[in-house]
Every structure is written in structure tokens, then in C-alpha cells.
C-alpha positions in Angstrom: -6.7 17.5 2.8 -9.3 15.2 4.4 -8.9 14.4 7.6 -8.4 10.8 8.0 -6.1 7.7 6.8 -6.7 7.5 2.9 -2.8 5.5 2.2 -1.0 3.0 4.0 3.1 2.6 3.8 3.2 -1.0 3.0 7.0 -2.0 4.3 7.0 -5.5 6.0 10.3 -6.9 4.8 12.7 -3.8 5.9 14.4 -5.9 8.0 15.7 -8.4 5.8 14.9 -11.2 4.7 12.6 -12.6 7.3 10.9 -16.3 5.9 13.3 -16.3 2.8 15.4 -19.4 2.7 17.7 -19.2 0.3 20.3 -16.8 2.6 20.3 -14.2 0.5 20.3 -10.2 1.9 18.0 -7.5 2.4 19.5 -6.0 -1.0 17.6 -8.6 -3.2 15.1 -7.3 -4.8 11.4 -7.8 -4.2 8.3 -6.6 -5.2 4.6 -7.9 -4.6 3.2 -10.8 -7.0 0.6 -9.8 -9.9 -1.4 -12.3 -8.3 -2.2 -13.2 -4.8 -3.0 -17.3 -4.4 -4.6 -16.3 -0.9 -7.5 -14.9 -2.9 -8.9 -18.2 -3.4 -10.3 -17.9 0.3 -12.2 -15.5 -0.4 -13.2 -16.1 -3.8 -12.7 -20.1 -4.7 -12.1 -21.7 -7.9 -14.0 -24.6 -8.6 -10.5 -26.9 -8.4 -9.6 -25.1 -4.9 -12.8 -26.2 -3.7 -12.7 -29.6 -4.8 -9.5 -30.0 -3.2 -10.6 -28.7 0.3 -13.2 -30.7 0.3 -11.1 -34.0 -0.7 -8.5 -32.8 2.5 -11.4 -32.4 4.7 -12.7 -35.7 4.2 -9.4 -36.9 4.6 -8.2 -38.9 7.6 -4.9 -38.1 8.8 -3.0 -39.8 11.5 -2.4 -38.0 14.4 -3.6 -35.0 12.6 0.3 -34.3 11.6 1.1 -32.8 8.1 2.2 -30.7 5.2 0.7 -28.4 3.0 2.6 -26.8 0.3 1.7 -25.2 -2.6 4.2 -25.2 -5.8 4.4 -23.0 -8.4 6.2 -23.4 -12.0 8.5 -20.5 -13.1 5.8 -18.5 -15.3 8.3 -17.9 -17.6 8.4 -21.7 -18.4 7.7 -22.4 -22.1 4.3 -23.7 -23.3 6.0 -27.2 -23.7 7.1 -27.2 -20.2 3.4 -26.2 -18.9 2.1 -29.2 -21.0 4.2 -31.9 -19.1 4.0 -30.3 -15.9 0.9 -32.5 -14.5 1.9 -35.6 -15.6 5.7 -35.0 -13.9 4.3 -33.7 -10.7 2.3 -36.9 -10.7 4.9 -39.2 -11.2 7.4 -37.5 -9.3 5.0 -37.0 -6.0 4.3 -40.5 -6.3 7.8 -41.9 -6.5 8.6 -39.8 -3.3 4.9 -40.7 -1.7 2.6 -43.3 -2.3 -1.3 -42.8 -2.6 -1.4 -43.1 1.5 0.7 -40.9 2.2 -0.4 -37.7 0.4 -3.1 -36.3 -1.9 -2.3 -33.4 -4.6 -4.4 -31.3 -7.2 -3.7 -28.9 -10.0 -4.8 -25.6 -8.9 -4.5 -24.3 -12.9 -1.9 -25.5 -15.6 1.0 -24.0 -13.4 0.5 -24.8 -9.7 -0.3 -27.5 -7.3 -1.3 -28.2 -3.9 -0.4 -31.2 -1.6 -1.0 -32.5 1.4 1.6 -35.0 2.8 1.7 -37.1 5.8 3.4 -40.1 8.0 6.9 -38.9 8.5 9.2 -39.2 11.8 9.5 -35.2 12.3 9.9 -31.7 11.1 13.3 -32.6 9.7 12.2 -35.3 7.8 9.2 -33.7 6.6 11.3 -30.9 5.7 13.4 -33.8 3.4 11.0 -35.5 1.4 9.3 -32.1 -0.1 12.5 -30.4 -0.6 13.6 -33.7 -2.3 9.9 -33.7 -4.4 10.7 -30.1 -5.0 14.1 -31.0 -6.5 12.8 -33.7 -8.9 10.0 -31.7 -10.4 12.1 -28.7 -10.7 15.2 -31.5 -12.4 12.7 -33.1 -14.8 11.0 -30.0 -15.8 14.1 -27.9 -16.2 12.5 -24.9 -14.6 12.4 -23.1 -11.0 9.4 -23.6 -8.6 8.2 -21.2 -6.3 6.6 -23.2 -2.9 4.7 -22.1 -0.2 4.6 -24.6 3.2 2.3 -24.4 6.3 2.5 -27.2 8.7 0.1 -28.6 10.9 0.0 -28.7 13.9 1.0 -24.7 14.3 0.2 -22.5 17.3 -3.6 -22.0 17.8 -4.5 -23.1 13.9 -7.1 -25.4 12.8 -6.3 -28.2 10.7 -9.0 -26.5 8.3 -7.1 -23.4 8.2 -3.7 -24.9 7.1 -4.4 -25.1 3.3 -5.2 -21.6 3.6 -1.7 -21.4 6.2 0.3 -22.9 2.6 -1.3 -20.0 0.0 -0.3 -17.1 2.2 2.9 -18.5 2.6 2.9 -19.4 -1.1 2.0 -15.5 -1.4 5.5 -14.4 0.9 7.5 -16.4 -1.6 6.5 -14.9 -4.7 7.7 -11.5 -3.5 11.2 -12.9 -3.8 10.2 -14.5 -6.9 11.0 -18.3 -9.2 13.5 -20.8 -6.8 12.4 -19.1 -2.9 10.3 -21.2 -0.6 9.2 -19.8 2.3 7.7 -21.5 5.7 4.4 -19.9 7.0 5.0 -17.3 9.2 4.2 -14.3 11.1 5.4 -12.0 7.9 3.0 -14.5 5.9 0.3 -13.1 7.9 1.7 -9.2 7.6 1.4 -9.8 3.8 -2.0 -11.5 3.8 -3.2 -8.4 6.1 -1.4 -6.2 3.5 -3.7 -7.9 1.1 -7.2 -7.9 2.6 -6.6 -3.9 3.3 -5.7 -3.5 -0.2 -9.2 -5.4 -1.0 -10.9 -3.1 1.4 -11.3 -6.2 3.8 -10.1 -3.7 6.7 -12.0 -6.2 9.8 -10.6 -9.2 8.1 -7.3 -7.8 7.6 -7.1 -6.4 11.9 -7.9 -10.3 12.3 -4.9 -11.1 10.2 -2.7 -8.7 11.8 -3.9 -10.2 15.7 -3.0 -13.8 14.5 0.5 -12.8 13.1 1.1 -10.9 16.6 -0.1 -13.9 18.6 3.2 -15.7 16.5 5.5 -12.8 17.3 4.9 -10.2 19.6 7.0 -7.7 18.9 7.2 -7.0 15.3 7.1 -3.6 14.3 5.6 -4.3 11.0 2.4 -6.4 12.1 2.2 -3.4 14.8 1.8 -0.9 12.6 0.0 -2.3 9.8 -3.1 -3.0 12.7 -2.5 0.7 13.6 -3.5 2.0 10.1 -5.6 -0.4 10.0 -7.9 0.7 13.4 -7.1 4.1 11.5 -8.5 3.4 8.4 -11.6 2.3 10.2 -11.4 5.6 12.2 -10.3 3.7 15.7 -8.4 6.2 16.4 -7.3 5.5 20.0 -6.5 1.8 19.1 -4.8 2.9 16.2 -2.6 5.7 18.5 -1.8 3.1 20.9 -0.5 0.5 18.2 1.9 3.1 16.8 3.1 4.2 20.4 3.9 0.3 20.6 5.9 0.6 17.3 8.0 3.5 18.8 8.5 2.2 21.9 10.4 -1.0 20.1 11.7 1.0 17.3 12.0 4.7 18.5 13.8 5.7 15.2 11.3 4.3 12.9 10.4 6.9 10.4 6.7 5.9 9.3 5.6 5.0 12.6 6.3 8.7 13.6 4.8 10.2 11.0 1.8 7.9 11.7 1.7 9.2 15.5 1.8 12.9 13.8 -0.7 11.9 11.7 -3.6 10.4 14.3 -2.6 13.7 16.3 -3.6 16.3 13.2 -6.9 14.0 12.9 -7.7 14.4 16.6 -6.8 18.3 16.0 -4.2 18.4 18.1 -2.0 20.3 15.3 0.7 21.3 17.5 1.6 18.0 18.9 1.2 16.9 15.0 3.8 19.2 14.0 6.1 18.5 16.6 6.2 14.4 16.0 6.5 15.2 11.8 8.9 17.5 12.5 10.8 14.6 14.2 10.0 12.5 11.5 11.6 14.9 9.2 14.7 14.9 11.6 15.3 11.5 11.2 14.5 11.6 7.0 13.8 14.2 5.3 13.0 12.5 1.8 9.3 11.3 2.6 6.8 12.9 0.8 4.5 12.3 3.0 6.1 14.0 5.7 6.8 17.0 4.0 4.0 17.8 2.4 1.7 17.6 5.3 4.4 19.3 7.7 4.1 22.2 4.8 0.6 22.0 4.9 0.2 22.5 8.8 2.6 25.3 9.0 0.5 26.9 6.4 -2.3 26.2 8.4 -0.8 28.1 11.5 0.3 31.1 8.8 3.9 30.2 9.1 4.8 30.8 5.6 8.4 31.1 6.1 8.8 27.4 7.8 6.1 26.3 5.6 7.9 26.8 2.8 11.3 24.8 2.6 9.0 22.1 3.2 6.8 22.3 0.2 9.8 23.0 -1.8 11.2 19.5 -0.7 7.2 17.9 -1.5 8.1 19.2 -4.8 10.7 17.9 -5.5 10.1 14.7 -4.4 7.1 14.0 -6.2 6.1 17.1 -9.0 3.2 15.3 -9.8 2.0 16.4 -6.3 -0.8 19.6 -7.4 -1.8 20.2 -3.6 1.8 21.3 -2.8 2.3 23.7 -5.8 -1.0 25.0 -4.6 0.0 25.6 -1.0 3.3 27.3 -2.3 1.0 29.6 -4.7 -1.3 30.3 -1.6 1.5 31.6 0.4 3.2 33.5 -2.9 -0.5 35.2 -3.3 -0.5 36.1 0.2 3.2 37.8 -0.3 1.6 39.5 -3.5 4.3 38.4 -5.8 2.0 37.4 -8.2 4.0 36.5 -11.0 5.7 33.5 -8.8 2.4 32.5 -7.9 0.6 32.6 -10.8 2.9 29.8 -12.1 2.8 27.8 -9.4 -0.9 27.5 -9.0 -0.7 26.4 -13.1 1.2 23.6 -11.8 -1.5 22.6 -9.4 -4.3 22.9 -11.9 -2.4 21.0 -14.4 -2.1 18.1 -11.8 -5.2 19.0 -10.4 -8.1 20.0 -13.0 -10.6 20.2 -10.3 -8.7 21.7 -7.3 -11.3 24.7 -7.1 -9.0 26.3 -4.4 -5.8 26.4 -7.1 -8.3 27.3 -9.9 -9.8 30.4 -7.2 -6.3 31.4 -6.7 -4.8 31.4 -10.4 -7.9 33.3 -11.5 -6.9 36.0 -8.4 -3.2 36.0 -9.6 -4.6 37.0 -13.4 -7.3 39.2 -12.4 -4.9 41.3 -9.9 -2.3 41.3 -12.5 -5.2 42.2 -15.6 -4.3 39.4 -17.2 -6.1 36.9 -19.3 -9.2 38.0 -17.5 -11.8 35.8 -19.3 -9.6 32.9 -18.8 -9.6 34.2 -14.8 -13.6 34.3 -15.2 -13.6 30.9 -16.0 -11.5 29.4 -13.8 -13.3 31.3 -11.0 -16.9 30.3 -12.3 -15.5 26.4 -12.2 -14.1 26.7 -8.7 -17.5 28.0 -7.5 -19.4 25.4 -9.1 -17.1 22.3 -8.0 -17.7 24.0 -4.2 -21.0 26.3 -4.2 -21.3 26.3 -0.8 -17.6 27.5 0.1 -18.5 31.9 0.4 -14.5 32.3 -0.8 -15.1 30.9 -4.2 -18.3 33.0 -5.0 -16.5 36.1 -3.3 -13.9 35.7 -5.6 -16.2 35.3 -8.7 -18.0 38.5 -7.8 -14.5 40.6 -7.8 -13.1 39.0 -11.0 -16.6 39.7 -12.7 -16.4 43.5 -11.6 -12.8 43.3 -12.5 -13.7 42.0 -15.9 -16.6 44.4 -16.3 -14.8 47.1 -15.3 -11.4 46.7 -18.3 -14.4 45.9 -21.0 -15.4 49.2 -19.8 -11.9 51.0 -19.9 -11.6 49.0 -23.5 -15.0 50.8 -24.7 -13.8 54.0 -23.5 -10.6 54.1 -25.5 -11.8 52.6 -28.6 -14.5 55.7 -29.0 -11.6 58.1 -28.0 -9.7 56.9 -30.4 -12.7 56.8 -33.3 
């Protein structure tokens, strides 16, 4: 198992239903959009940049406004998509005349605007959710709708277009009819995003400007912390996650994260000790048990080591690393038979784990079992890792093994001629 953050536990929204306005619970279901509109910042459509241009040579009173960018259900019909420029048109300019706002067509489904010269918040609020509730009347369909107002906190006015896609990006987790307000979850989701890019700096930058809006959420926390991980930061990730506990001592992920910086550093023990806490609190992460497993088998404690795997197992039987472990530890106990079919599992998930294919061609040879099927496995285990002395070890005393019955075989044949 390499040493370092390879996965991050994506789980921003555990706490409810934080930006969604329609007042629905944390048991709605959500899942992240196919696509992500924020994408455009980083790689523009011709119509995206056309419209930032237009804004930014766009003269705003007192810099005051409204972005929002509006989505049509994408389960509309084709007939629906047809008329949906000409009705956004006409209905944005029967709530706003030409001085008041400017809008584009971002492709045959969505739309940005920009919208200025109301009193306040409150009646700003008003005239989009009463745009909103035209074009969704006359087109007979939902709309999804992202909003990022300006002024907000420490933002530039250039930045606010952008502000309205990540928000436009929250929505579509709850999917057709939510809009959702630019926020700091808006901000956990676009970090989320630019990690899952590989944009790890851009992403930390994310993370900051969502904690700048609130503080204290657990969430933004930890996603910097496996962020600084992933870019091997390990103190700054260590000291992000010891936030995290400190506001939420019970939170599951976070401890296994702490456990997890600690077995990078080497400091197994201490690793142990916060997993096994972890575990304490829920013991149906994979995650958690398979690398719990996996350091007790480290140490040589097969016994504890054990329940564990059994419980990576069965949480996720496509896992091949902990049928290996559990065949390591059955080859160590010499019951051969047990561990001959567990290391089959792990080469059937694993083709190329050339420390389950070492340790199924021990099981056969020790057993005198399918021996050239042993000398195979052993010869592909030394060649996926020459340089590990185990693997060629083990091909020397399957190949004597395997010399030695072909011999026995000879011998019998004549004695029997």
C-alpha cells in the first residue's frame, strides 16, 4: 500500500441541506452533476467568453448586481429546447428592460444574466425569482439556477460570473426546480472539483476562500487537509484535520484521516490507535478496516488483524489486497488449503499483485499441487518486481520443487515399465 493520500472522501453536504432552498431534508437525495458549468473558467467556450467580455465592459451603477445562471430541466423535450431562447428573451425583458440587465445563451439549454438597479437584496431576490417563474410557466418545465451577488465579502466584481457557475454547480446536486445562493459549500464543491481535475493548488485556494466565508466548517476543513496531503504537506494537512476534530470530535473520516497522516509519517502505533477509534465510532468503512488490517499485519498481529480484513471483505469483495493479507496470514498459520483460496481471490481482483501471485504459487507448491501453474505464477511475480529478493527466492524453491516431482514422476514411470 503506498504510502501517501491516493482517494479523498468527498462528503460536503452531511449536514443537511446547507444552500438548498426549497426546505427540504438531509434525506433528499443528491448526487454530483454529469457536468460541472464551473469548468468554463478554466476551459471557456467561445459564448462564455463573449459574455465576460460584454459584462466587463459593462458599466454598472454603484457596482451592485446579480448574476445567475439558469438551467432548463434536461429532460425537457426537443420542442421545449427550440423555444427556449426566444422565451427567455421575452420574459427577461418584460421583467427588465435593456438597461437594466444583459443575458446570453451559454448552449441551447442554459443562460447567464446579469441584472442591476434594484432597491435591495429582497427586491433583487423578487424580480429573478419572478423571471424564474415565467420562464419555467411558459416553457412548462423546471429550471435549475445558480445566483452570486455582488458586492460579496472580499470578491471582485470580475469574479462574480464565475461566483453564479459554482453556485449553479451546488444546485445541480439537488437536481431540476433547486436554486441555490453562492456560498461557502459552493466553494467546498468547486474545491471538490479542481482536486478531482488534479488542480490540487487551485483547489487549497478554493478551500481558503470558502473558510474566509465560514470559519468553522468541517467540510472545507478537511477537504484543504487532503488536499495539503495529496500534495504531501503533511504538517498542514495534520493540523487541518486536528481542527476538524476539535469542532467535530466524533467525525468518522476526519479520524481516520489523522490515522492516516500518522502511518505516512511512520508513526504506526499512533496510526492504529486513532483507526482503531475510528472503527469505534463505525465500523462499516472500508477504508478503515482494511488499513487497520493491514497495520496489524504489519506488526504480526494476525489474530487482531484478522476480524478486520474479514469486515474489508465483506464490505467491498472486489477489494484483492485484503484477500491477500488474509491469505498471507493463513500461509503463515500453514493451513494451506484456506489460503490457497483466498490468495485466488486476490489474483482474480488483482492480475498483477506479484505478492498474491508469490504466495498462491507457495500454497500449490507446498501442497504439490498444480506445480506448473505455481511456476508460472512465481516467474510473473518476479518479473512484475525483479528487484524484490522474496519473489526470486520463491521461484528458485518452486523450480527445485517442480524439478524435483518431474523427477519422482520419471522414477515411477520406469518402475512401473
Amino acid at each position: 500500500m503506498t504510502q501517501k493520500f491516493t482517494a479523498k472522501e468527498i462528503h460536503f453536504l452531511k449536514n443537511g441541506t446547507n444552500g438548498d432552498k426549497s426546505g427540504e431534508t438531509e434525506d433528499r437525495q443528491i448526487s454530483p452533476p454529469d457536468t460541472y458549468f464551473s469548468d468554463l473558467l478554466h476551459d471557456p467556450s467561445v459564448r462564455f467568453t463573449a459574455f465576460k467580455k460584454r459584462l466587463a465592459g459593462t458599466k454598472v451603477p454603484g457596482g451592485k448586481f446579480i448574476c445567475a445562471v439558469v438551467q432548463i430541466d434536461q429532460e425537457a423535450s426537443e420542442e421545449t429546447r427550440e423555444a427556449a431562447r426566444d422565451i427567455f428573451e421575452a420574459c427577461f425583458h418584460s421583467v427588465l428592460d435593456s438597461d437594466r440587465g444583459i443575458w446570453e445563451s451559454l448552449d441551447d439549454t442554459a443562460f447567464v444574466l446579469v441584472f442591476w438597479d434594484y432597491k435591495n437584496e429582497k427586491d433583487g431576490t423578487r424580480l429573478l425569482t419572478l423571471l424564474k417563474d415565467k420562464i419555467s410557466g411558459r416553457l412548462k418545465a423546471d429550471l435549475l439556477m445558480g445566483t452570486a451577488a455582488c458586492p460579496f465579502y472580499d470578491f471582485e466584481q470580475d469574479q462574480i460570473l464565475g461566483n453564479a457557475l459554482k453556485a449553479f454547480d451546488h444546485a445541480a446536486f439537488f437536481g431540476p426546480s433547486h436554486s441555490v445562493t453562492f456560498d461557502a459549500v459552493s466553494l467546498n464543491i468547486s474545491g471538490d472539483r479542481l482536486f478531482q481535475l488534479g488542480r490540487h493548488g487551485e483547489a487549497i485556494a478554493e478551500y481558503e476562500k470558502g473558510l474566509a466565508i465560514d470559519p468553522k466548517n468541517i467540510n472545507l476543513i478537511n477537504s484543504l487537509g487532503v488536499s495539503h496531503g495529496i500534495m504531501d504537506q503533511l504538517d498542514k494537512a495534520l493540523d487541518c484535520f486536528e481542527q476538524a476534530s476539535a469542532i467535530s470530535p466524533e467525525e468518522v473520516m476526519v479520524i481516520y484521516n489523522i490515522g492516516l497522516i500518522h502511518r505516512i509519517k511512520g508513526k504506526e502505533d499512533k496510526a492504529i490507535l486513532y483507526l482503531k477509534k475510528a472503527h469505534a465510532i463505525n465500523p462499516e468503512i472500508f477504508e478503515i478496516e482494511l488499513l487497520l488490517g493491514h497495520l496489524l499485519f504489519k506488526q504480526e498481529l494476525f489474530d487482531q488483524a484478522l476480524p478486520y480484513l474479514d469486515a474489508a471483505v465483506r464490505l467491498n469483495p472486489e477489494s484483492g489486497t485484503a484477500f491477500r493479507l488474509k491469505g498471507q496470514i493463513l500461509l503463515d498459520r500453514n493451513e494451506l488449503v484456506e489460503a490457497g483460496t483466498q490468495f485466488n481471490m486476490a489474483v482474480k481482483r488483482s492480475p498483477n499483485d506479484a505478492m498474491a501471485l508469490s504466495g498462491y504459487a507457495r500454497t500449490m507448491a507446498l501442497r504439490q499441487k498444480n506445480l506448473s501453474i505455481a511456476l508460472s505464477f512465481a516467474k510473473k511475480a518476479r518479473d512484475l518486481d525483479p528487484e524484490n529478493p522474496l519473489f526470486s527466492e520463491s521461484l528458485e524453491e518452486i523450480l527445485e520443487l517442480s524439478e524435483t516431482a518431474k523427477a519422482e514422476n520419471r522414477d515411477k514411470t520406469i518402475k512401473s515399465a
